[in-house]
TINUMI-811749 format. One record per residue (C-alpha): residue number from 0; residue in one letter; chain; z, x, y. Coordinates in Angstrom, 1 decimal. Layout:
% residues N
  num  residu  chaine      pz      px      py
  NUM       A       A       Z       X       Y
...
END
This chain:
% residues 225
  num  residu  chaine      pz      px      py
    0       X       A    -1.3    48.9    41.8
    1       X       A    -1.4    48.3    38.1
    2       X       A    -3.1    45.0    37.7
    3       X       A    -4.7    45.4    34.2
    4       X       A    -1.9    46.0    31.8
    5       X       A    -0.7    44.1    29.3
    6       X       A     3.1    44.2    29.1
    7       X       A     5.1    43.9    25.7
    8       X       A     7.0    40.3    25.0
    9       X       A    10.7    40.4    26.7
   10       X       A    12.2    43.2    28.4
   11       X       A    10.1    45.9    30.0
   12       X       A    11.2    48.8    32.0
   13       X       A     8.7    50.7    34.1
   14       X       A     9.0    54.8    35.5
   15       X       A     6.4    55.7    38.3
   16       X       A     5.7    59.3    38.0
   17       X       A     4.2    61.3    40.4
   18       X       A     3.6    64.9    41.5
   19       X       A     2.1    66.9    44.1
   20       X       A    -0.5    70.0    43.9
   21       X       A     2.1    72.7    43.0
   22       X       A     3.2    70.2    40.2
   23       X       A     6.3    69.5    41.1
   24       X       A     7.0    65.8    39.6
   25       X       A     9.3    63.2    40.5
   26       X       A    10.0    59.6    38.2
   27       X       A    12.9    58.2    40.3
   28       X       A    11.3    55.1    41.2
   29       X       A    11.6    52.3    38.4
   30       X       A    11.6    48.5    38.0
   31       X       A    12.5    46.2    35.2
   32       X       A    11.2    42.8    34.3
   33       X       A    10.9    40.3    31.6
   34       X       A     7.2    38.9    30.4
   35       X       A     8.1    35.3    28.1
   36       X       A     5.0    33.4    27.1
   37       X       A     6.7    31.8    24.4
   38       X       A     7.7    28.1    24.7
   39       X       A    11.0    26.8    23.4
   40       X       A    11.4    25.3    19.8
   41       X       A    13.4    22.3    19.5
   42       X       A    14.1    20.7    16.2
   43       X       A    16.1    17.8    15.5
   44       X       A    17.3    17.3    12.2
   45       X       A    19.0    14.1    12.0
   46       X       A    17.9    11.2    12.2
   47       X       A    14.4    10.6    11.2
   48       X       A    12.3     8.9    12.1
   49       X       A    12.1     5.4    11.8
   50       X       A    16.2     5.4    10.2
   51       X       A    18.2     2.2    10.4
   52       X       A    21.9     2.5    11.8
   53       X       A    24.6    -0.5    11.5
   54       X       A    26.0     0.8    14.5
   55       X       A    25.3     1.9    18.2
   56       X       A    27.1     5.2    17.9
   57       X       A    24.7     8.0    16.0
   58       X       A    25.1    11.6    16.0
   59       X       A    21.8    13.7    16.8
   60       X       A    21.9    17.1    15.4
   61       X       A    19.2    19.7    17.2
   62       X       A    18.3    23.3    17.2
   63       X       A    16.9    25.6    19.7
   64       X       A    14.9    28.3    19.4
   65       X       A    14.3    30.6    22.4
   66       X       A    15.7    33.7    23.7
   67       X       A    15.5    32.9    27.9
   68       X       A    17.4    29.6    27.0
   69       X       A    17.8    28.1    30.6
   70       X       A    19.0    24.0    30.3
   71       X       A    18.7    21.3    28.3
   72       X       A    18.5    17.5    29.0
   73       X       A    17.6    14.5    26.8
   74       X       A    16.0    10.9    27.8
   75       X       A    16.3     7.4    26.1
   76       X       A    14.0     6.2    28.4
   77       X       A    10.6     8.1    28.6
   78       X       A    12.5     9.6    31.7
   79       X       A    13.3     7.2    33.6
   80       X       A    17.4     8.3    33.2
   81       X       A    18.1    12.3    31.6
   82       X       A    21.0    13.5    31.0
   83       X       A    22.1    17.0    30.7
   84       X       A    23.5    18.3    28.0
   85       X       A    24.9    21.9    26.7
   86       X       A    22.1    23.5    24.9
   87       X       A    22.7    23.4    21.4
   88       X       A    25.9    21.2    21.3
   89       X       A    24.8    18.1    19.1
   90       X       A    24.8    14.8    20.8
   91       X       A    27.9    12.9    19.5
   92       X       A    29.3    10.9    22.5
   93       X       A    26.2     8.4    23.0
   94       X       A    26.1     4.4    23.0
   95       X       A    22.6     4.1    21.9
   96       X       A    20.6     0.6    22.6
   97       X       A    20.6    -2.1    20.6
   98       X       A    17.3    -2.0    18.6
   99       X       A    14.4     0.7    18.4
  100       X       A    15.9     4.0    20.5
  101       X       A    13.4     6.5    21.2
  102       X       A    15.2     9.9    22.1
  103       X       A    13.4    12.7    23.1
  104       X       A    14.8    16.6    24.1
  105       X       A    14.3    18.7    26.3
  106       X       A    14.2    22.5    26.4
  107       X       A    14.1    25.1    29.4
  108       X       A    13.3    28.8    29.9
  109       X       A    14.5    31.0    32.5
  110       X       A    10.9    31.2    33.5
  111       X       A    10.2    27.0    33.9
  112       X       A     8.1    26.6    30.5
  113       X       A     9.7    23.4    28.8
  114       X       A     9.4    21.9    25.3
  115       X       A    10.5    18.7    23.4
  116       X       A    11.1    16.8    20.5
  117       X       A    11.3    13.8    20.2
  118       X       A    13.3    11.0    16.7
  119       X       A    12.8     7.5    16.5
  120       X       A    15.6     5.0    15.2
  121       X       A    16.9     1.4    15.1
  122       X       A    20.2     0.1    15.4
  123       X       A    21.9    -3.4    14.8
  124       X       A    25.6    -4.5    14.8
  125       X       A    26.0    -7.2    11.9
  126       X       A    27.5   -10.4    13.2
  127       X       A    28.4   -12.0    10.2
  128       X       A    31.2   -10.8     7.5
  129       X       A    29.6   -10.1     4.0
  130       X       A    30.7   -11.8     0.8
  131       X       A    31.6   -10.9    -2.5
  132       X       A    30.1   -13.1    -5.5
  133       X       A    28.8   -13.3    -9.0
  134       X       A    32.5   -11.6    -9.9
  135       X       A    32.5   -10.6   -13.6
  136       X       A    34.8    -8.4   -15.8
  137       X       A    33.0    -6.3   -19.2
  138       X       A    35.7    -5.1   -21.8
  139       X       A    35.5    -3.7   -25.0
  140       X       A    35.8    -6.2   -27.7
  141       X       A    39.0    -8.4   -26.3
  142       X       A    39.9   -10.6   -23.8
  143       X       A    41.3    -9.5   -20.5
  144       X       A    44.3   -11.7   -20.8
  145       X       A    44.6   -10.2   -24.3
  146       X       A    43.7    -6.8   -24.2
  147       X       A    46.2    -3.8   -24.8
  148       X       A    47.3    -1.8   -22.5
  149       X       A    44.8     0.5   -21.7
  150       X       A    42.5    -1.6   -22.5
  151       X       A    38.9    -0.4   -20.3
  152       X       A    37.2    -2.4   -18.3
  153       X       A    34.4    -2.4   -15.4
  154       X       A    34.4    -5.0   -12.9
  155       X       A    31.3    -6.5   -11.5
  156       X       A    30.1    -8.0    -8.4
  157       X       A    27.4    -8.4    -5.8
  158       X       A    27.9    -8.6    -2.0
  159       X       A    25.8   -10.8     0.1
  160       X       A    24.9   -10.5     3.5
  161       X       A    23.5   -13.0     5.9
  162       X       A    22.1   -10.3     8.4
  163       X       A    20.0    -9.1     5.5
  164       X       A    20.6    -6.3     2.8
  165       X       A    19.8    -3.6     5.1
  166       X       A    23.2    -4.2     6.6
  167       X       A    24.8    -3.4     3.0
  168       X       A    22.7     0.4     2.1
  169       X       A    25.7     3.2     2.0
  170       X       A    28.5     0.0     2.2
  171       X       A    31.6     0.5     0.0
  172       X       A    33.9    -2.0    -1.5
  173       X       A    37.4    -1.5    -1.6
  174       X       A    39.1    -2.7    -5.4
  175       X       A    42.5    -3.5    -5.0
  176       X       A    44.3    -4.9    -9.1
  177       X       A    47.7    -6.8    -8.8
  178       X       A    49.2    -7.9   -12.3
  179       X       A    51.1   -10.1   -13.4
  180       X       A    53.2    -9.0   -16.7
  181       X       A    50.9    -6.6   -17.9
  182       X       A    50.4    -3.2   -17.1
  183       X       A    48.3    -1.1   -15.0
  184       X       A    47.2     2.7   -15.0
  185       X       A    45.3     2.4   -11.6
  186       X       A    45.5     0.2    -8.8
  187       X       A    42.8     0.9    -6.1
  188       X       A    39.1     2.2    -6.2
  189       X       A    36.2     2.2    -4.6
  190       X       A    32.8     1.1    -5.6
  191       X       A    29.4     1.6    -3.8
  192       X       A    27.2    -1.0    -2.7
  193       X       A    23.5    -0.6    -3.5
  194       X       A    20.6    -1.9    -1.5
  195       X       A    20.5    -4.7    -3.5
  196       X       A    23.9    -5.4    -3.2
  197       X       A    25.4    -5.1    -6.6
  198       X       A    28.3    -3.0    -7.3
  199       X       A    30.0    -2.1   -10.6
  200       X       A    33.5    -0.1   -10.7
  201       X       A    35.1     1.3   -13.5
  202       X       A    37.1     3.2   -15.2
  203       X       A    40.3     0.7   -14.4
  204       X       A    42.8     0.6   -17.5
  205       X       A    44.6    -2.5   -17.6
  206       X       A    46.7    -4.7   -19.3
  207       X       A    46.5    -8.3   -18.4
  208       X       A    47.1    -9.8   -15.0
  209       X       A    45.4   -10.8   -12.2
  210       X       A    42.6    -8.7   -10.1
  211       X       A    41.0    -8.8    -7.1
  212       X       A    38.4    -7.3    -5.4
  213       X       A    38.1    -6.9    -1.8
  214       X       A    35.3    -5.4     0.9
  215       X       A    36.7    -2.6     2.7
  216       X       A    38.0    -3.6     6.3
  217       X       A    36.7    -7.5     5.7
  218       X       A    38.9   -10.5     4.2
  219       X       A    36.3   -11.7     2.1
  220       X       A    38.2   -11.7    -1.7
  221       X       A    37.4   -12.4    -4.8
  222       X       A    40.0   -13.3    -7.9
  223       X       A    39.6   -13.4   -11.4
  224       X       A    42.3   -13.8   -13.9
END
């Protein structure tokens, strides 16, 4: 028997030769077989650690590195519940807890040696609507009511939260102008929130009249003539 070699990584094929006195040879006799001594790689690219979500429903992108790729599960719950997913196919369809989620996955060769990663992340549903405030308009050198047309302004604002600030990183605020005999050159935007909660949008040509700002999918307004 051969009980001392050392056999290349993945596929190896094997001829036994042997021959008799007269030297006549025969090699018929073969066997293949498959040596894997390398553990799966699983990376998991989004989220990281310690992220903060506004809502239950975040996408986990992974990659897999192994050749002998057998299944794949993850757990939410140190393993107390796993569920099987398609190895490589992002995870896009999970509810995840409300609060810290720990979500580790798992990786499986064809010959039982498993691997893991494993992202941390916190999510919260907001239970209150946020509000816009501290509404200012900045023009240059007249009066809104005044102004030609064309006249270019920037509207300001700040949007407060009572779940916090965190509930306001990567918002957007919708800016929706109605006027009253003047005229207008645009009539929608969108400005982005920062952490703080202050937003600025311009470039809006206007007139005179009547705007008013709005948060995107919420009824909280703000007017200002």
């Amino acid at each position: 028997n051969l009980t001392s070699e050392t056999w290349d990584e993945g596929l190896n094929t094997v001829f036994i030769y042997g021959n008799d006195t007269v030297g006549n040879v025969n090699n018929t006799e073969s066997i293949s077989f498959t040596v894997d001594t390398i553990f799966p790689i699983v990376n998991i690219s989004f989220p990281v650690n310690s992220s903060n979500f506004s809502t239950q429903s975040v996408v986990i992108n992974y990659t897999i590195v192994e050749t002998n790729l057998y299944n794949c599960w993850y757990t939410n719950s140190s393993g107390l519940f796993n569920y099987t997913i398609t190895c490589g196919d992002n995870i896009t369809t999970a509810t995840w807890d409300l609060g810290m989620n720990n979500v580790t996955i798992y990786a499986n060769d064809s010959v039982g040696q498993i691997n893991s990663n494993t992202t941390s992340f916190n999510t919260s549903v907001s239970n209150t609507e946020p509000r816009i405030i501290n509404v200012s308009v900045s023009s240059v050198g007249v009066n809104l009511k005044e102004g030609p047309s064309n006249t270019n302004i920037s509207i300001n604002f700040s949007v407060s939260d009572d779940d916090g600030a965190s509930d306001l990183v990567d918002a957007t605020a919708a800016i929706n102008i109605t006027i009253t005999g003047g005229s207008l050159n645009i009539n929608s935007g969108v400005a982005t929130i920062s952490s703080t909660g202050a937003a600025v949008f311009t470039s809006v040509q206007i007139g005179g009249g009547l705007y008013r700002s709005c948060l995107k999918k919420m009824n909280s307004c703000a007017s200002r003539s």
